[in-house]
C-alpha positions as CSV (number, residue, x, y, z in Angstrom):
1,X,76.7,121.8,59.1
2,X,76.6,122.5,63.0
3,X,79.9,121.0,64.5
4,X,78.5,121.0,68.1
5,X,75.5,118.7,67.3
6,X,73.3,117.0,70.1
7,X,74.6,113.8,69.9
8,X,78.3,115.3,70.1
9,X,77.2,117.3,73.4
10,X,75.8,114.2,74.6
11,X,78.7,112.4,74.4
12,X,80.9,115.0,75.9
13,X,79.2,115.2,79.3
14,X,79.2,111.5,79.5
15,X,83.1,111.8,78.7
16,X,83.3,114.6,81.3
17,X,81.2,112.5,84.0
18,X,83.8,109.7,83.1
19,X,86.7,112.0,83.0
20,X,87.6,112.4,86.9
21,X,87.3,107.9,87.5
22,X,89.6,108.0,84.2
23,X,92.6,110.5,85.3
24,X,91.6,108.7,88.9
25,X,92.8,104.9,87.4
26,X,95.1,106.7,85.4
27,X,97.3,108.8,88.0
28,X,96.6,106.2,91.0
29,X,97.0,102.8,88.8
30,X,98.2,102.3,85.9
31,X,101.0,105.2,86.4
32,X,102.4,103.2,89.0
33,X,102.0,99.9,87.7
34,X,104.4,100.8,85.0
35,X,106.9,102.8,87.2
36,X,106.9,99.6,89.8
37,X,107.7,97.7,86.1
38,X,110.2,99.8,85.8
39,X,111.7,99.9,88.9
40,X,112.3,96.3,88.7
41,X,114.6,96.2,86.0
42,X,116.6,98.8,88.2
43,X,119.1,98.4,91.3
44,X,117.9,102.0,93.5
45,X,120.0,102.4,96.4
46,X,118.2,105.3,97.5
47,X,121.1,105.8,100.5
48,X,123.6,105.6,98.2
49,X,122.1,107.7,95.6
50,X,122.3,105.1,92.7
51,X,120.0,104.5,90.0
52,X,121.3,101.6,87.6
53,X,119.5,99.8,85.2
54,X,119.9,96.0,85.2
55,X,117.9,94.5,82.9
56,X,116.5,91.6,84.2
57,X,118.9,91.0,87.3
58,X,116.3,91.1,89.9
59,X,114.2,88.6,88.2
60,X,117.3,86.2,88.1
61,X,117.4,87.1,91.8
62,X,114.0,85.8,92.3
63,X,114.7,82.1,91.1
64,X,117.6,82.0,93.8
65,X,115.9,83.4,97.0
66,X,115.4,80.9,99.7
67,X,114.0,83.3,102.0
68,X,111.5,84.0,99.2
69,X,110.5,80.0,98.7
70,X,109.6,80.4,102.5
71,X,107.8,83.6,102.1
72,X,105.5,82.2,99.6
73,X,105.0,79.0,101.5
74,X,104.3,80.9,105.0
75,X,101.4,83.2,102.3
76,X,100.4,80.2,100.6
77,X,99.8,78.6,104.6
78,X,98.0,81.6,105.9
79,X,95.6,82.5,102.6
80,X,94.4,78.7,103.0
81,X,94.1,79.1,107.0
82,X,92.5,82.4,106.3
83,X,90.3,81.7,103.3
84,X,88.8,78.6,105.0
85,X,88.0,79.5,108.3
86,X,86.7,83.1,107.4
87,X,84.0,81.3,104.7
88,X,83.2,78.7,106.8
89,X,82.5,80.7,109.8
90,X,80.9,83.8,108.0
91,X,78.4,81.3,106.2
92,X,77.7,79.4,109.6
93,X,77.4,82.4,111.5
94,X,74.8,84.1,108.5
95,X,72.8,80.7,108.3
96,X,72.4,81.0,112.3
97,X,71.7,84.8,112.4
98,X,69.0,84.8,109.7
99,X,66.3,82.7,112.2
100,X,63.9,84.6,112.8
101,X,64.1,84.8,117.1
102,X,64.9,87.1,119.3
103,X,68.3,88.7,119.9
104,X,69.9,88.7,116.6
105,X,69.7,92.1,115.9
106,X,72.3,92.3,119.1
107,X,74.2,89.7,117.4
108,X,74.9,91.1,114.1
109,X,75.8,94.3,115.6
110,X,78.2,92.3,117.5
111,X,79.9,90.3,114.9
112,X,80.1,93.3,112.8
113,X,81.3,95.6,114.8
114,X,85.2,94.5,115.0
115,X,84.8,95.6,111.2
116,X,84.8,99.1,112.0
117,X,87.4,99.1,114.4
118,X,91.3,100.5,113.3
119,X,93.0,98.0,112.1
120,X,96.6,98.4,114.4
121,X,94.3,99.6,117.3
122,X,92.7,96.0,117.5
123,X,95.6,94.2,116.6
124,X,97.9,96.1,119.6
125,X,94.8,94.9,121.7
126,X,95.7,91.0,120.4
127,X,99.0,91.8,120.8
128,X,98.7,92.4,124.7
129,X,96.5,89.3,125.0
130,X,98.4,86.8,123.3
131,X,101.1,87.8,125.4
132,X,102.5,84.5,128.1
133,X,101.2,86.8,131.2
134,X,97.9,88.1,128.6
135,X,94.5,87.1,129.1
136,X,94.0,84.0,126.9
137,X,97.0,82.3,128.5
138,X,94.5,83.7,131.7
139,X,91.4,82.1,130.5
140,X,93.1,79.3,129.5
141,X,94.9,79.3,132.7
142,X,91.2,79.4,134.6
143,X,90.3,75.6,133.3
144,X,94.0,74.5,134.1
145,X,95.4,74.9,131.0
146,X,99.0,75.8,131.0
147,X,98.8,78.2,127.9
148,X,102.0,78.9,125.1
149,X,103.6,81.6,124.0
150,X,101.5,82.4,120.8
151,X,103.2,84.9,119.1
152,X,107.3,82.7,119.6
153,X,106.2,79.8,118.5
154,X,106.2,79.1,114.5
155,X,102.9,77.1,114.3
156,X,101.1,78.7,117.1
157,X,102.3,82.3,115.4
158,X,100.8,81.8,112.4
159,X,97.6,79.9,114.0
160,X,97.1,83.2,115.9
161,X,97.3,85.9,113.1
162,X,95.0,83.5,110.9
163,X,92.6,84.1,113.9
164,X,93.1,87.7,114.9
165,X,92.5,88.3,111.3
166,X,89.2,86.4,111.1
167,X,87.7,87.4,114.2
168,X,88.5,90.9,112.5
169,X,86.9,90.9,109.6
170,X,84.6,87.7,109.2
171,X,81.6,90.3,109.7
172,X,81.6,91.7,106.8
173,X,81.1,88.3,105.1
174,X,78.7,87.5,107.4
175,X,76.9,90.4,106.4
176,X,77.4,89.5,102.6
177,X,75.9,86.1,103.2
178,X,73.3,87.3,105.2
179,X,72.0,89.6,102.6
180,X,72.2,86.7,100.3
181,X,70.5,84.1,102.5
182,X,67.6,86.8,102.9
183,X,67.0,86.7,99.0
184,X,66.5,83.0,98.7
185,X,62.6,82.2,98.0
186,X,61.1,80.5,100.7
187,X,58.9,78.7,98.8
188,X,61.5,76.9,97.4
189,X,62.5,75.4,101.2
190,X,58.9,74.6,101.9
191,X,58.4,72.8,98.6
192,X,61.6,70.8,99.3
193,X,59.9,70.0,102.7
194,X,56.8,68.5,101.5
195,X,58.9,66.6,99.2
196,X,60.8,65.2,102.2
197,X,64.3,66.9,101.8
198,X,65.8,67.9,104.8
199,X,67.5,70.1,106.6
200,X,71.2,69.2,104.7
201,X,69.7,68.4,102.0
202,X,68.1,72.2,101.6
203,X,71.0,73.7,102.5
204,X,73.1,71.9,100.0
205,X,70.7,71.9,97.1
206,X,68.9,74.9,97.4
207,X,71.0,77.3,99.3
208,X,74.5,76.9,98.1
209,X,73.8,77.3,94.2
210,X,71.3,80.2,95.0
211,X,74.2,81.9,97.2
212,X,76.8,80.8,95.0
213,X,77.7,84.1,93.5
214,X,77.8,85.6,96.9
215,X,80.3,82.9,97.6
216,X,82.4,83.6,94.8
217,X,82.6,87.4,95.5
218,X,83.6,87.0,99.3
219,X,85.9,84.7,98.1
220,X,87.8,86.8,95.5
221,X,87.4,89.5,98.3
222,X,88.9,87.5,100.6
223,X,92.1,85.5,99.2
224,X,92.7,89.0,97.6
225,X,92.8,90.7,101.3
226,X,95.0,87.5,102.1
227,X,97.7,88.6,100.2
228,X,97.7,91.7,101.1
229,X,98.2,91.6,104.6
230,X,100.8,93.7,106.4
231,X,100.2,95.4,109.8
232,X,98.7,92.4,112.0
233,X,102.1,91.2,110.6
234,X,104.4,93.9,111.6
235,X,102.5,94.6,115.1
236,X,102.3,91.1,116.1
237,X,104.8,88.9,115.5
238,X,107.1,91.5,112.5
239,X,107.6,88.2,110.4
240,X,109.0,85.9,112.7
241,X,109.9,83.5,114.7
242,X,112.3,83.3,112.2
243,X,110.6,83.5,109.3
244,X,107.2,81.6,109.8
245,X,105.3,84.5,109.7
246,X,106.9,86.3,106.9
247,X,104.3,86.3,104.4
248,X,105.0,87.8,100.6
249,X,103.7,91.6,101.4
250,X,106.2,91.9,104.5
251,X,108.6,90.0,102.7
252,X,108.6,92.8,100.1
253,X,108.3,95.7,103.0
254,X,111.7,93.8,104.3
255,X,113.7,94.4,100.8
256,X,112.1,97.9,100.1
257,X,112.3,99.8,103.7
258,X,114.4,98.0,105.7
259,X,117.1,96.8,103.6
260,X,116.7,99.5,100.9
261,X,116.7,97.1,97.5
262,X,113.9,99.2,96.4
263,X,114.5,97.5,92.6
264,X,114.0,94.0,94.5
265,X,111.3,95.4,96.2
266,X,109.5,96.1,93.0
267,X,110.5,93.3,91.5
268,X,108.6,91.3,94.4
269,X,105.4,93.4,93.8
270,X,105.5,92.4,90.0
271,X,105.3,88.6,91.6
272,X,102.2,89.6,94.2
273,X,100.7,91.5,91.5
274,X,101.5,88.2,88.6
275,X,100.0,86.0,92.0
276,X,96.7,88.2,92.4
277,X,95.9,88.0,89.0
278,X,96.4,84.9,88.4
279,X,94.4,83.5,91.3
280,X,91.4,86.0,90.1
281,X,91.5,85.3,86.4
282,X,91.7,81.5,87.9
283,X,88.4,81.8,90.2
284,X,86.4,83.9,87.6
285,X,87.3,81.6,85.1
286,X,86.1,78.3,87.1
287,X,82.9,80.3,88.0
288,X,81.1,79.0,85.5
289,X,81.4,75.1,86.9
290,X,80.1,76.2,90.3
291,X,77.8,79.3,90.1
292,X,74.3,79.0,89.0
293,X,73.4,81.0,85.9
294,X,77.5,81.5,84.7
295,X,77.5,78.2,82.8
């Protein structure tokens, strides 16, 4: 009997094809997932040259931390500012561009484009216009409004990372929603119409549950970015004032690289990495109450 049969060969390119995604996940994710696990149960003074194993220390650690309770609050404050006005504008901003009139071809290109920009490049920019002296407190200044000093004060901090970060990326929602919108039936909005629904009316019954899945992936997307956000951090306001701004991620970058507790460090990325799941598993799991065809 033939060992190398068809159907063997067949399944050994499609093992080969699979290979390189495979050693990909492998080498780049699961690999470090377990040495970050066990990291964590490890005190690394990498200046000192230690390596100790602890067991379960760090963990302890974790019930204990104040300045973690206020790094989870300041993350829980900033998903929910983020999350909300990112959605809310994206959907607003898609509903508005998909008329059919004349410009919005400019317009798209416009709200898209901060997408593309670097990342610390556009938030250096911020940086120099949220300054007292920048050009907000200018414009603000033109209509005689005596602006603050954004990034020094622990409300209007956080208030103005929330919104550097939404006028950076709510594009690429828009564009999500748009594509979306653009697949809804339009029959279905002019049968509504005779039947005397209006304009709310179509939007809520019609357009929501037939962009609902759309919703739920930009949403995932989003409180996922959320939580990992680090360098509008660092370059704008590098946690503080105090420690308003100091979010899990930097929270984490604190312990690891600045303070060199790289087995707290790790133990902190088990909790973002508990937190991310969770929230996932939660959304995909409560899909099936909101999104049309998942019930």
């Amino acid at each position: 009997m033939t060992f190398w049969t068809y159907r063997r060969r067949d399944n050994l390119v499609g093992y080969l094809f699979v290979a390189p995604a495979l050693l990909g996940s492998l080498a780049f994710v699961l690999i470090p997932l377990g040495m970050v696990g066990w990291y964590s149960l490890n005190e690394w003074n990498v200046l000192g040259g230690t390596f100790e194993f602890i067991g379960i220390e760090n963990y302890q650690q974790l019930l204990g931390d104040e300045k973690l309770r206020d790094s989870l609050v300041a993350t829980a404050w900033f998903a929910a500012g983020l999350v909300v006005l990112n959605l809310s504008l994206a959907l607003l901003l898609a509903v508005l561009l998909n008329q059919k009139l004349r410009g919005t071809t400019l317009f798209r290109t416009l709200f898209f484009s901060p997408v593309l920009v670097s990342l610390v490049a556009w938030t250096l920019v911020w940086q120099l216009m949220l300054q007292p002296e920048g050009s907000v407190n200018g414009l603000l200044g033109f209509f005689g409004i005596d602006g603050p000093n954004w990034l020094r004060g622990d409300t209007t901090a956080m208030v103005s990372v929330i919104v550097v970060q939404v006028i950076k990326n709510v594009g690429l929602n828009m564009v999500l929603f748009l594509a979306a919108l653009q697949g809804v039936p339009a029959p279905l909005y002019e049968a509504a119409k005779i039947d005397g629904a209006g304009a709310w009316t179509r939007f809520r019954r019609i357009t929501i549950p037939l962009i609902s899945p759309t919703i739920l992936l930009t949403s995932i997307i989003t409180i996922v970015g959320s939580l990992q956000v680090f360098a509008q951090i660092a370059v704008l306001t590098q946690g503080g004032p105090g420690t308003s701004t100091t979010v899990l991620i930097y929270y984490l970058y604190q312990q690891a690289f600045q303070f060199h507790h790289f087995g707290y460090g790790a133990t902190i990325s088990v909790l973002l990495f508990v937190i991310v799941a969770a929230l996932t598993l939660l959304q995909w799991q409560m899909r099936r109450k909101w999104v049309l065809h998942e019930s």
